[in-house]
N, C-alpha and C positions, 0 to 999 in steps of 0.2 A: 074583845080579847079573851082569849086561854090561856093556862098556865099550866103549867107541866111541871109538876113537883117528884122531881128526883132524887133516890137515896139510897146511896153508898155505902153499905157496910164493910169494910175493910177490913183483912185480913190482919190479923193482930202484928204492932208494929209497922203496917204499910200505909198509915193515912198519911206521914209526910211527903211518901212517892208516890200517893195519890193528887195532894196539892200540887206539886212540884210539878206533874203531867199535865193538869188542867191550867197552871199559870205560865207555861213556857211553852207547852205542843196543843194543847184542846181549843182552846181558846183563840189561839192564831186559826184554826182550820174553823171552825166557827164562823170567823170573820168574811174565809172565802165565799161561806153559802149564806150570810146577812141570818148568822143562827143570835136572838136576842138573851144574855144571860137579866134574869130579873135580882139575882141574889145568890150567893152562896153562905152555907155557914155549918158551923160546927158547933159542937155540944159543950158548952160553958160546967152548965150546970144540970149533972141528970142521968140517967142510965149510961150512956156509952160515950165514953172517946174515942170510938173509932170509928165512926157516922160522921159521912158529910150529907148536907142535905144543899141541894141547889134547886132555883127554880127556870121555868125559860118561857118566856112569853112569844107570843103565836097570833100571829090574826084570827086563822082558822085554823080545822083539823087538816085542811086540804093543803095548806103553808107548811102545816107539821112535817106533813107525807110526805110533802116534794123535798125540802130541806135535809127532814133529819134522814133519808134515805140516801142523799145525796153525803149528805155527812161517812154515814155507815159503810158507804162503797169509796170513800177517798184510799186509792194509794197509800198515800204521804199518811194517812192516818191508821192505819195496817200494820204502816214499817215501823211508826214510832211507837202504836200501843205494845208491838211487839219485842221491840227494844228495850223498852220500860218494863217489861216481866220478862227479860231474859231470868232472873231468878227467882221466877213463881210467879204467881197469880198476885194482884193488888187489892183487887176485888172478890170479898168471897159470895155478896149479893147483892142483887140492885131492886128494889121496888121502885113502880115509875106508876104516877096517878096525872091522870090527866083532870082539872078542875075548872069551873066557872063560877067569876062571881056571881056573889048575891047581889039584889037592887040596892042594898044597904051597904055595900060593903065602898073602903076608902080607893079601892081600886077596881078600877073598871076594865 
């Protein structure tokens, strides 16, 4: 397994219309192309409350590519990111790291 550690910095104010996309429109289309969410989360305690960070687990790079490409070219996912920022952007930046565990680590 991979893991894909994605992170969300939000546009001040827009991390609940960020939740709100991923728990009603992302996550249903996710489902069409068998996309695995590993986690999501947000900042408790610590620099920013306007970070979300989620992860996505992956067999391979080659799962990744077929997938999240198929993701990225959905319709249905077009009209609704597009919907969701009819007033502005939600997103003001995304780092995306692609990781593998260690032999020590609790997840393989």
């Amino acid at each position: 397994m991979i893991y894909e550690l994605r992170i969300y910095e939000c546009v001040p104010g827009r991390l609940p219309d960020l939740n709100k996309r991923f728990s009603t429109i992302t996550l249903k289309i996710w489902e069409k192309y068998g996309i695995r969410q590993a986690g999501f989360w947000t900042t408790i305690i610590g620099e920013s409350n306007t970070t979300l960070y989620y992860m996505l687990a992956w067999e391979s790079l080659a799962e990744r590519e077929t997938k999240w490409n198929a993701f990225q070219a959905d319709p249905e996912w077009h009209a609704a990111r597009a919907k969701t920022e009819e007033n502005g952007a939600i997103v003001a930046n995304v780092k995306n790291f692609i990781l593998g565990p260690t032999p020590y680590s609790s997840v393989k």
